[in-house]
C-alpha angles and dihedrals in degrees: 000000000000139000113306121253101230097039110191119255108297124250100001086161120153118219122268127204108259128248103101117167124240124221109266111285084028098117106056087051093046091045092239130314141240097280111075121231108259131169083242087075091073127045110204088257115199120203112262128219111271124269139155105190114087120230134262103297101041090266121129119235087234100093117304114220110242113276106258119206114216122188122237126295102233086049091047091049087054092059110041119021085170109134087252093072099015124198138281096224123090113354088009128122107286084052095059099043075049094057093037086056091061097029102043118188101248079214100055113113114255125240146077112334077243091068089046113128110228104275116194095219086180135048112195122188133181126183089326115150119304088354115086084183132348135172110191120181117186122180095182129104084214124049133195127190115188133181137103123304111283103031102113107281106126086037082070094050104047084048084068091046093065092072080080133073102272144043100301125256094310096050081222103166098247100254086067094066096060116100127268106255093008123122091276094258132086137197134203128182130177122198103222133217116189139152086269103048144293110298132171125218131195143190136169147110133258135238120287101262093014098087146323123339111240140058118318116210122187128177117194084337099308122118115257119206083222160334085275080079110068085058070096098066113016131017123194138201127181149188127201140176092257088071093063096101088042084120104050099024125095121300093255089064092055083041088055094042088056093042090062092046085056092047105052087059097029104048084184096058101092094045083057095049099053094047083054090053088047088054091044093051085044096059097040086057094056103047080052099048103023112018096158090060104102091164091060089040094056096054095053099042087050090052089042084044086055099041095040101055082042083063102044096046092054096045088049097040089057090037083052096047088040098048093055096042079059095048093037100051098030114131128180097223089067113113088207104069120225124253137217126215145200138164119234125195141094102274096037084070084050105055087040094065102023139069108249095248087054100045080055101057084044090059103042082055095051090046086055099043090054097045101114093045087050082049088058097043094043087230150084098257095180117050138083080303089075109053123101122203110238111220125178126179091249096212093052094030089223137136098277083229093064103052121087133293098246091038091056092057093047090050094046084048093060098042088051097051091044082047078057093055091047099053089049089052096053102035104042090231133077118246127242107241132204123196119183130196086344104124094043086073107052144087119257093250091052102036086056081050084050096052087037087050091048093046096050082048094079087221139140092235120185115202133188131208140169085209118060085199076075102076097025096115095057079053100141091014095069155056101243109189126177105210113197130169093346090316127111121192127161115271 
């Protein structure tokens, strides 16, 4: 398994409309985007009574993403055989689910094709990060990529990221994942099994001078407004090594961290979030520039009031469904403890005992009232920046950061895998995970709960590791792959 020797022609990438959403926090690093800050960005939402089972159709009551209609594949492949979308002839798609059916994956979970997890059979690279070209096809539900540090591995994996809203596992801006000494642009394609149908998705950007800046999103060949898309057809959680000190580490990180859990099940989140970020720099200006102009002020605190409770609602709404998906599935033989979690922050308090259109008036109250204390600290003190996400090690009833070391991984790995179950509660499809770096870390009785948790998740999940040892125990139930220098071959 390594590049092809005859890649196809690099960043033949059409445009796409603006209006891409940023991770969550993007905005007030990238100095705005394209898309202007508006009160449509965020409904009033109320908070809703708690349930964990997902309605008729498979859909979660948090904020569906809009249905989006692609066309078919084999029509797709006829009008664009750029690397983005791929083709369907030797080595494509109906090849692999060929070669699956006789060669079926023993882990796979049983069952009607109609209850099958989205599966990415094909990896597709083109001058991303340390890869100039790379076809990767994997037939596995379980995936293990193995080499030294430094060979490649997490490239693959935030590869995989970018099929979210955001900027992938590393929050790298998108420049920064083209090759050195490529073109400048950078291309990456999956194709895509799922319960529906094969599908392939695309994102990239191209070279600077060949096309539009900005990301570039494509489903079954046709041209995607943005990442927030392909919440249609894949959704993706992850856990890496720079979450280790989630626990101890500053309140924006939690924020961040629970900004990501709202997002895998809410595609629209981080479009609310850095609108939220544009009000809040608006209204810091002005209290800055034009402090006197209440008129102004008004407008942009009703708007922060809006987008701000939006944000809340939907943070405590996925804190609440996760919390009880915890309680509810918690077990002492795990070998991963349960946690408990709660919001602080001032309008947290506010959207728990409040309806949403009141919490709102409440808020823009408080904005105005604080307006002269905002003025002195050059910044919005009161607001969804301001929240921190509560988490104790359930078993002991401690401060998750005080616990171990070891006992906070363990803790972050099993909040991650119930996040997984949620996701795959609310969204009628079981998300791809990536892990990377997790079972290096852990003791043998934990790593074997962790490949017995990930088997019982129904999910496609994709693992690195510098020591093949390892994985030896998922020898014969999984794709093990050495990556080495931007190749890729079976161990």
């Amino acid at each position: 398994m390594s590049e092809p020797k005859d890649p196809p022609p690099a960043h033949a990438l059409p445009s796409a409309p603006p209006g891409e959403e940023g991770e969550p926090g993007e905005g007030a690093r990238r100095g705005g985007d394209a898309r202007a800050a508006n009160s449509s960005e965020a409904e009033r939402v109320a908070p809703t009574p708690l349930s964990i089972s997902p309605p008729q159709g498979g859909r979660g009551p948090i904020a569906p993403v809009p249905q989006h209609s692609a066309p078919s594949s084999s029509r797709a492949r006829d009008a664009n055989p750029s690397p983005l979308v791929g083709e369907g002839g030797e080595g494509g798609p109906r090849s692999d689910r060929s070669a699956r059916e006789a060669n079926p994956d023993p882990a796979a979970p049983q069952g009607d094709g109609g209850d099958a997890p989205p599966r990415v059979t094909r990896l597709s690279l083109q001058d991303f990060r340390t890869y100039a070209a790379l076809d990767l096809p994997v037939s596995r539900r379980l995936v293990a990529l193995v080499g030294e540090n430094g060979a490649g591995k997490t490239n693959l994996l935030e590869a995989l990221s970018l099929f979210m809203p955001g900027r992938g596992l590393r929050r790298a801006e998108l420049a920064e994942m083209a090759r050195q000494g490529g073109p400048g642009g950078f291309a990456v394609s999956v194709a895509l099994d799922a319960a529906f149908g094969e599908h392939r998705l695309g994102t990239g950007i191209e070279a600077p001078g060949e096309g539009r800046a900005g990301r570039i999103c494509r489903i079954d060949g046709a041209g995607a407004t943005s990442p927030a898309a392909f919440a249609e057809y894949l959704r993706v959680v992850w856990l890496t090594p720079d979450l280790d000190a989630l626990f101890r580490g500053p309140a924006g990180d939690r924020r961040r961290f629970l900004d990501r859990l709202v997002l895998a099940v809410d595609a629209e989140h981080g479009a609310r979030v850095n609108a939220l970020e544009r009000a809040l720099r608006s209204r810091n200006r002005i209290l800055e520039e034009s402090p006197d102009d209440a008129l102004w002020l008004d407008s942009v605190e009703r708007e922060v009031a809006e987008l701000g409770i939006a944000v809340v609602a939907a943070r405590r709404e996925t804190v609440e469904r996760l919390s009880a998906l915890v309680f509810a599935t918690r077990t002492d033989a795990s070998p991963f403890p349960f946690a408990t979690m709660t919001l602080e922050g001032e309008l947290d308090a506010l959207v728990a005992t409040l309806p949403a259109v009141d919490a709102e008036d409440r808020y823009r109250a408080i904005l105005r009232d604080a307006r002269s204390r905002d003025r002195a600290a050059g910044r919005t003190l009161i607001g969804p920046q301001a929240s921190d996400l509560l988490v104790r090690h359930g078993p002991k009833d401690i401060p998750a950061g005080s616990a171990s070391t070891g006992e906070q991984k363990a803790l972050l790995i099993g909040l991650v895998l119930a996040h997984a179950r949620l996701v795959s509660l609310m969204s009628g499809m079981a998300p791809l995970v990536l892990l990377d770096e997790v079972a290096a870390h852990l003791d043998p009785r934990r790593r074997t709960g962790l490949f017995e948790a990930l088997a019982r998740l129904g999910s496609q999940v994709w693992m690195t590791g510098a020591d093949p040892a390892v994985f030896a125990e998922l020898q014969g139930r999984a794709d093990l792959l050495h990556v080495e220098a931007g190749r890729v071959r079976a161990l």
